[in-house]
C-alpha positions as CSV (number, residue, x, y, z in Angstrom):
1,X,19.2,7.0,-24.4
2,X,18.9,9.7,-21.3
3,X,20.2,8.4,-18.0
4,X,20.1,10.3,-14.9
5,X,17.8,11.6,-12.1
6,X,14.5,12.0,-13.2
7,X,13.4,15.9,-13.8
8,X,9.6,16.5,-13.4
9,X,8.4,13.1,-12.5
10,X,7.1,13.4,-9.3
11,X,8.7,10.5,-7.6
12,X,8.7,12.0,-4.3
13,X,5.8,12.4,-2.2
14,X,4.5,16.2,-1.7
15,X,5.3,17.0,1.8
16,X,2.7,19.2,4.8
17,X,4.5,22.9,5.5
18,X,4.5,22.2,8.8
19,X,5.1,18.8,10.4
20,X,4.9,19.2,14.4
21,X,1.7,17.0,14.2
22,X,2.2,14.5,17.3
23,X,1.9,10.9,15.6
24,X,1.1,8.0,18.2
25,X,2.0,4.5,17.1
26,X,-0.6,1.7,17.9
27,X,2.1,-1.5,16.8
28,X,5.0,-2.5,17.5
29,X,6.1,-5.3,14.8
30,X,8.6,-5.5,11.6
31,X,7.1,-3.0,9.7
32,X,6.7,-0.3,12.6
33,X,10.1,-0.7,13.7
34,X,11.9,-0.8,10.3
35,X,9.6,1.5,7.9
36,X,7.0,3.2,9.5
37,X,9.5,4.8,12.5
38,X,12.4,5.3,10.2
39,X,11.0,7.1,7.3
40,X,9.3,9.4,9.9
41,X,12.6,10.4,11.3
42,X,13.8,10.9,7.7
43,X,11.2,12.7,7.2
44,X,11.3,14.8,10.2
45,X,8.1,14.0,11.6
46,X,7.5,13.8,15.1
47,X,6.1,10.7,16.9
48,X,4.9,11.2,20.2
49,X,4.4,7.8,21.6
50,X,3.8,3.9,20.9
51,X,1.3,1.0,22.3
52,X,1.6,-2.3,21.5
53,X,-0.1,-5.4,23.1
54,X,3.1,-6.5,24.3
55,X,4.9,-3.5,26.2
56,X,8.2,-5.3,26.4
57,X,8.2,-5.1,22.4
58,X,7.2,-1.4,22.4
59,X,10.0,-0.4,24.7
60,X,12.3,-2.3,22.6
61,X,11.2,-0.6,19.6
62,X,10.9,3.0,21.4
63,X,14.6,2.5,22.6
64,X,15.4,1.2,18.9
65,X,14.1,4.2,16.7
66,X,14.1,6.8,19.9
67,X,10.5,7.6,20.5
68,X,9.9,9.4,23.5
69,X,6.8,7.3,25.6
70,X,5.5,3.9,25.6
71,X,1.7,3.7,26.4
72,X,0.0,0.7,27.9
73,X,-3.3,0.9,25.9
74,X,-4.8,2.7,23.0
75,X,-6.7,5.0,25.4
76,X,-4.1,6.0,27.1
77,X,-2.6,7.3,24.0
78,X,-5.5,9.2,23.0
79,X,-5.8,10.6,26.9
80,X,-1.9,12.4,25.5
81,X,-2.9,15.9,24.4
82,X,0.8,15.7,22.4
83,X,-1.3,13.0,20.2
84,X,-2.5,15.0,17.1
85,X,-2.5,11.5,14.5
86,X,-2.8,8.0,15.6
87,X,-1.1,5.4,12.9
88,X,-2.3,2.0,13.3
89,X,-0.1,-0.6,12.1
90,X,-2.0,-3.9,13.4
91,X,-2.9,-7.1,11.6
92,X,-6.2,-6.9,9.8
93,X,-8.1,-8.4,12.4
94,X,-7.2,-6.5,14.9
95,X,-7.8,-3.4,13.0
96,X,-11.5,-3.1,13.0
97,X,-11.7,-3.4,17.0
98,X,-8.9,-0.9,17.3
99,X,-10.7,2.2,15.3
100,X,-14.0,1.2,17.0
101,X,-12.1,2.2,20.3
102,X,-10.4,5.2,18.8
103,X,-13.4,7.2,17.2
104,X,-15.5,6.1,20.2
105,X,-13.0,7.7,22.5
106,X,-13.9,11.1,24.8
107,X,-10.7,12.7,22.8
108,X,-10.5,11.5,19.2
109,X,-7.5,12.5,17.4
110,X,-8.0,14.4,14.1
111,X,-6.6,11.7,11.7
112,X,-5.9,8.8,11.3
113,X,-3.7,6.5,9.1
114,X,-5.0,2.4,8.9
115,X,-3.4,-0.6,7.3
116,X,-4.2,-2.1,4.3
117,X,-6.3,-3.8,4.1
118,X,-8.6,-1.4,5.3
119,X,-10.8,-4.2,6.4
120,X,-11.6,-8.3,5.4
121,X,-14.5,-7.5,4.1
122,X,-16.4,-4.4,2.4
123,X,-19.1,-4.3,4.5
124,X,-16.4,-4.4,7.3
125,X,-14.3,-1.2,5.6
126,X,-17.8,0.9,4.5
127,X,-18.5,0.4,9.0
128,X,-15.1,2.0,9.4
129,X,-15.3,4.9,6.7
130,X,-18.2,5.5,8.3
131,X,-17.7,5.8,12.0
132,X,-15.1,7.8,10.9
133,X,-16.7,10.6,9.6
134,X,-19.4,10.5,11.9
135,X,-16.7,11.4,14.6
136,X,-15.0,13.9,12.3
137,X,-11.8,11.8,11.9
138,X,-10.0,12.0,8.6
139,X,-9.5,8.7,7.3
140,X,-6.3,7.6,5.2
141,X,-5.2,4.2,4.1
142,X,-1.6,3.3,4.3
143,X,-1.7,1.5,0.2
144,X,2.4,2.7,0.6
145,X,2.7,1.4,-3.1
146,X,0.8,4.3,-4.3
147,X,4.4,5.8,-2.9
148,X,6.7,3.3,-4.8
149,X,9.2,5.9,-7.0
150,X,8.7,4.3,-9.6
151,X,4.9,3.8,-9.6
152,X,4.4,7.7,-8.9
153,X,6.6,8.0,-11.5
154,X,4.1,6.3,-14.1
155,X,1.4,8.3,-12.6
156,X,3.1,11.5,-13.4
157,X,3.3,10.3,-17.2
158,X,-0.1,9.2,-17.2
159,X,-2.0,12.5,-15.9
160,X,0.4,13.9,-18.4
161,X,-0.7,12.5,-21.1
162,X,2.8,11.6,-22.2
163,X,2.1,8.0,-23.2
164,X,-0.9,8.3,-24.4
165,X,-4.3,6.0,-23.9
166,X,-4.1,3.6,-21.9
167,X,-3.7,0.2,-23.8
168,X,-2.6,-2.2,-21.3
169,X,-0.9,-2.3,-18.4
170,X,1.1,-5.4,-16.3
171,X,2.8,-6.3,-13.2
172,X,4.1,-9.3,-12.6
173,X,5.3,-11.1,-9.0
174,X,7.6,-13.4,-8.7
175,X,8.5,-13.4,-5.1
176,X,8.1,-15.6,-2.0
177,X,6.8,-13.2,0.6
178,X,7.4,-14.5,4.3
179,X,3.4,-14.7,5.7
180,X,3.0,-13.4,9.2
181,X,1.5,-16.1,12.0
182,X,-1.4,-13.7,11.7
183,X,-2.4,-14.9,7.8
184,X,-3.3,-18.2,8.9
185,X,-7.3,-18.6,9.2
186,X,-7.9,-15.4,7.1
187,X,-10.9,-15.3,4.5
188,X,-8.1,-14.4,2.2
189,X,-4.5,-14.8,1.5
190,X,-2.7,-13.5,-1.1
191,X,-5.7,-11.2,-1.9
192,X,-6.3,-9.1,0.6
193,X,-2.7,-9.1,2.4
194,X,-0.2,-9.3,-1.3
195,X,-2.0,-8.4,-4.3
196,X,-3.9,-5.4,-2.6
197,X,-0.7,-3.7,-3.4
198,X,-1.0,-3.9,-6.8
199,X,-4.7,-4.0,-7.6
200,X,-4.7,-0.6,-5.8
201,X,-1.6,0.3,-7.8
202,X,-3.1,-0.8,-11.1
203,X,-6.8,1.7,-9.8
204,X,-4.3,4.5,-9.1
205,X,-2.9,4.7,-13.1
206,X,-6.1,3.6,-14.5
207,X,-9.4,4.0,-12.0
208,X,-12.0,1.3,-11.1
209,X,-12.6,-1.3,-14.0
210,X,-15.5,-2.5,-15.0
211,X,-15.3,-5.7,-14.7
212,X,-12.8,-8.7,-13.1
213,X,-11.7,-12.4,-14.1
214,X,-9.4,-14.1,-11.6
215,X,-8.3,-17.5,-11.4
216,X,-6.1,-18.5,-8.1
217,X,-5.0,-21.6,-6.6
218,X,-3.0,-23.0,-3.2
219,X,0.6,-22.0,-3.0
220,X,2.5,-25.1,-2.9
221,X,4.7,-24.1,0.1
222,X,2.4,-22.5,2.5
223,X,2.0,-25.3,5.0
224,X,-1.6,-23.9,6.1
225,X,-5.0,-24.1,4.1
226,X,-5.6,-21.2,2.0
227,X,-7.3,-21.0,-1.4
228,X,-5.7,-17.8,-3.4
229,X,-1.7,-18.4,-3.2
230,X,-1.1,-17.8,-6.6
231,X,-3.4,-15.1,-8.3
232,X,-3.9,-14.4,-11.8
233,X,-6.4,-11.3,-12.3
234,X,-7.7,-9.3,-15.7
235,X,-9.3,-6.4,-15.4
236,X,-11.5,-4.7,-17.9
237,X,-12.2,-1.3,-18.6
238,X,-15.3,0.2,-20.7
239,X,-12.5,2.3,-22.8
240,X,-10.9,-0.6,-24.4
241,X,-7.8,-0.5,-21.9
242,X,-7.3,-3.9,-19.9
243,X,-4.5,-4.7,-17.1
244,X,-3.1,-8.2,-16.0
245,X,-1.6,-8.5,-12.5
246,X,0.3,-11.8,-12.0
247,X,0.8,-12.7,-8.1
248,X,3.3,-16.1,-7.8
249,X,4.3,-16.5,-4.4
250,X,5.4,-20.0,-5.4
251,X,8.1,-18.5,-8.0
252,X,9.6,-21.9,-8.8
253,X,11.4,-24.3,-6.4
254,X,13.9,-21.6,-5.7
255,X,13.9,-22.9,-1.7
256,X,13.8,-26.2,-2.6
257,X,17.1,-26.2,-4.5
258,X,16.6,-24.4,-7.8
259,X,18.2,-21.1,-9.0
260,X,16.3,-18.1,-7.6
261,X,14.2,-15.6,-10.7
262,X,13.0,-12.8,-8.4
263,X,11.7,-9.7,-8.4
264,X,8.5,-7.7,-9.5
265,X,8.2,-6.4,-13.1
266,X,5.6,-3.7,-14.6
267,X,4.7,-2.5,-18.0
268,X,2.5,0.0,-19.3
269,X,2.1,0.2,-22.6
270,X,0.1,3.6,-24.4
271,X,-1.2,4.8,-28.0
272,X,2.1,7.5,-27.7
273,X,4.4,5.9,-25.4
274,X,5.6,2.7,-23.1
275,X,7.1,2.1,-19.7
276,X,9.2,-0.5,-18.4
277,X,9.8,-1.4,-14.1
278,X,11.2,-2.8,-11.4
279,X,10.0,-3.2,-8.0
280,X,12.7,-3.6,-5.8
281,X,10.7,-5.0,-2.8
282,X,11.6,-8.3,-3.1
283,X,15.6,-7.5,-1.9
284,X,14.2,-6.0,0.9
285,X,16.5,-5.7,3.5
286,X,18.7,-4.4,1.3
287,X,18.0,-1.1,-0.1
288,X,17.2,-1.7,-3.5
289,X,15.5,1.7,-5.6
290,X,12.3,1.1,-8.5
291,X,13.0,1.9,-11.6
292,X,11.1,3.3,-14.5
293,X,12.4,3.6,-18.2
294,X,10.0,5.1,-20.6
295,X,10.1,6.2,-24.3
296,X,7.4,8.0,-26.2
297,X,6.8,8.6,-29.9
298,X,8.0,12.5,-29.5
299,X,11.9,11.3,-29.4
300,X,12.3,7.7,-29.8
301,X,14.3,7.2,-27.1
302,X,14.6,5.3,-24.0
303,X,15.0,7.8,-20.8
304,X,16.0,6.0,-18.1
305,X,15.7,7.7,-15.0
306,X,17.1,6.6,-11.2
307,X,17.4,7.6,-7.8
308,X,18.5,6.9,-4.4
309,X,15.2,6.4,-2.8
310,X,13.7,2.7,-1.9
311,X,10.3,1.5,-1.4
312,X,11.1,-0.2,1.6
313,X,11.1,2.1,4.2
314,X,11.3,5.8,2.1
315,X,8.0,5.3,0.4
316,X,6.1,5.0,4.1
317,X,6.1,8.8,4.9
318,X,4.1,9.6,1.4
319,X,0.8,8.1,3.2
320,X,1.3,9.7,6.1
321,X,2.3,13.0,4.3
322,X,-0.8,12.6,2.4
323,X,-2.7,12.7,5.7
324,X,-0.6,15.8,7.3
325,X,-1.5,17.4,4.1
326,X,-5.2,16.9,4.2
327,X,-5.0,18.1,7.6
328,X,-3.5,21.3,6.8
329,X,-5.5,22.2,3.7
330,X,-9.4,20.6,5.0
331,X,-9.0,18.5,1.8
332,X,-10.0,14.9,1.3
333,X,-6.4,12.9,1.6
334,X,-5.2,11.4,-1.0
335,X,-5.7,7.7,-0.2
336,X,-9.0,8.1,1.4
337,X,-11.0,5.7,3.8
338,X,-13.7,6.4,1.0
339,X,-11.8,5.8,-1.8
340,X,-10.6,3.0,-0.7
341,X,-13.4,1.4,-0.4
342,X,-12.8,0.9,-4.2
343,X,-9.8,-1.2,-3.3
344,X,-11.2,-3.4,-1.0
345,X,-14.5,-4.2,-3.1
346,X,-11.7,-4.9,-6.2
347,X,-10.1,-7.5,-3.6
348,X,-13.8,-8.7,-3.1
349,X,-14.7,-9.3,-7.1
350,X,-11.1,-11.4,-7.2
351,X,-12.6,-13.2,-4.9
352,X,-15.7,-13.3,-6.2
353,X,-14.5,-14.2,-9.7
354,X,-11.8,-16.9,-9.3
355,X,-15.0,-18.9,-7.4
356,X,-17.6,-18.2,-9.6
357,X,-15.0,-18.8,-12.6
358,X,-17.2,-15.5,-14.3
359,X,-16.2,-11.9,-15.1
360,X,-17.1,-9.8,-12.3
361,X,-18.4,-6.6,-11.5
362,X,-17.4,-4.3,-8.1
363,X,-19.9,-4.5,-5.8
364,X,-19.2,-0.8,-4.2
């Protein structure tokens, strides 16, 4: 067995040469305040200003994290010539109305870095990909487990070739997420605003499959209707490989008086190799690093590689890294509004699948 910090995986995200880009912040909640702003500072990029519908939250959170200017609207962000990136970190239904207003502004910025999900609805993301290239605005989608350590990690085997074909590969929640006010009423629950992260994960080691099977069901605690709680999904893919991607945000009666099990666990299994993983997520707020262990049919050994580095907040400066990057090099970014539209029509066939109770295709 080899322990130690890992040597040549990639678990770090590549970062731009230069990073005096002006980010402005459209949102002020949880995840701008305690990811977004601080692995920006960590990662020494420079944000310019913030705009949130409530100002009294954005000063609180400019005070917080030390950002310089608190705007009153979205256009008078873009009127700040210091505004080179906008990062918009709104709930999804608020999203679609807030790009309309940034590429149709008289001074567009030249990037731009959205939430997942991109939009509710394909047809919804495709008008945003769109209108974004028409106003020559790069596009790039904040899917921040792309950034996990651990899940770059994989990546870095896969391309490698290290484990092999693909077989199959897993990852299974069992976590109780705490849903936003904003989830109620949404066409989807666990779909579009949970299992997106690892749908897109699970398209980022192996592409777009070719077909879907879902079954879902209510989450016994969530108070408010919904219909996909608790996800079970299957993917196919023409070259014999096949993923499975679990998403119980019931967990057992672990509120209710029961002892706790949780935590997210991945597995990718290859015709040379395997890999074992944690997400550690789910002891979010403490810091609490991925892991990967691995072994391939070269040495017969388990390496076990770890780091310092958390998910929750570290991994949030990859996406917007990825768009710096772009910027620098004219290069598509990494996590593309276009690509992404892969994502989204994946959420779409789960969907699609668990309703029809059929395999599915992606509708692109």
């Amino acid at each position: 067995m080899s322990t130690g910090l890992p040597e040549g995986l990639d678990h770090l995200p590549p970062m731009p040469e230069g990073r005096d880009l002006g980010i402005g912040v459209v949102g002020a909640g949880f995840i701008v305040r305690d990811c977004h702003l601080v692995s920006y500072a960590d990662a020494g990029f420079r944000v310019v200003g913030l705009t949130s519908r409530t100002r009294a939250t954005a000063e609180e959170v400019a005070a917080l994290r030390g950002v310089p200017e608190v705007f009153d609207s979205v256009e008078a962000l873009l009127d700040d010539p210091g505004v080179d990136v906008v990062d918009v970190a709104v709930p999804p239904l608020a999203q679609l109305e807030i790009i309309r207003r940034i590429v149709s502004h008289p001074r567009t910025p030249k990037g731009i870095l959205a939430q997942k999900p991109l939009a509710m609805t394909i047809g919804e993301a495709r008008e945003l990909v769109e209108s974004c290239e028409r106003a020559g605005v790069v596009l790039q989608v904040n899917q921040n487990m792309r950034y996990d350590h651990s899940v770059r990690a994989l990546k870095t085997l896969i391309d490698r070739g290290a484990l092999g074909d693909p077989v199959l590969a897993t990852i299974d929640m069992r976590a109780i997420p705490h849903w936003m006010p904003w989830a109620e009423g949404l066409r989807s629950l666990s779909t579009f605003i949970m299992s997106i992260h690892h749908l897109d994960t699970l398209r980022y080691w192996l592409g777009d499959p070719a077909r879907v099977l879902a079954s879902t069901r209510p989450d016994p605690r969530t108070s408010f209707p919904h219909a996909d709680g608790i996800n079970l999904t299957i993917l196919e893919y023409d070259d014999g490989a096949r993923a499975c991607s679990i998403d119980d945000v019931w967990a057992g009666p672990a509120r209710e008086g029961a002892a706790p099990d949780i935590g997210i666990r991945w597995r990718f299994e290859g015709t040379k190799g395997a890999a074992l993983g944690t997400i550690g997520w789910p002891g979010w707020p403490d810091r609490v690093p991925s892991t990967i262990d691995y072994t391939t049919v070269d040495d017969g050994i388990w390496h076990r590689p770890r780091w310092p580095e958390a998910w929750f907040p570290d991994a949030f400066a990859g996406p917007m890294a990825g768009l710096m990057i772009a910027l620098e090099s004219g290069s598509e970014p990494d996590i593309s509004g276009r690509d992404n539209l892969g994502t989204v029509a994946l959420c779409e066939a789960v969907l699609r699948a668990s309703s029809e109770h059929r395999a599915v295709g992606l509708t692109p």
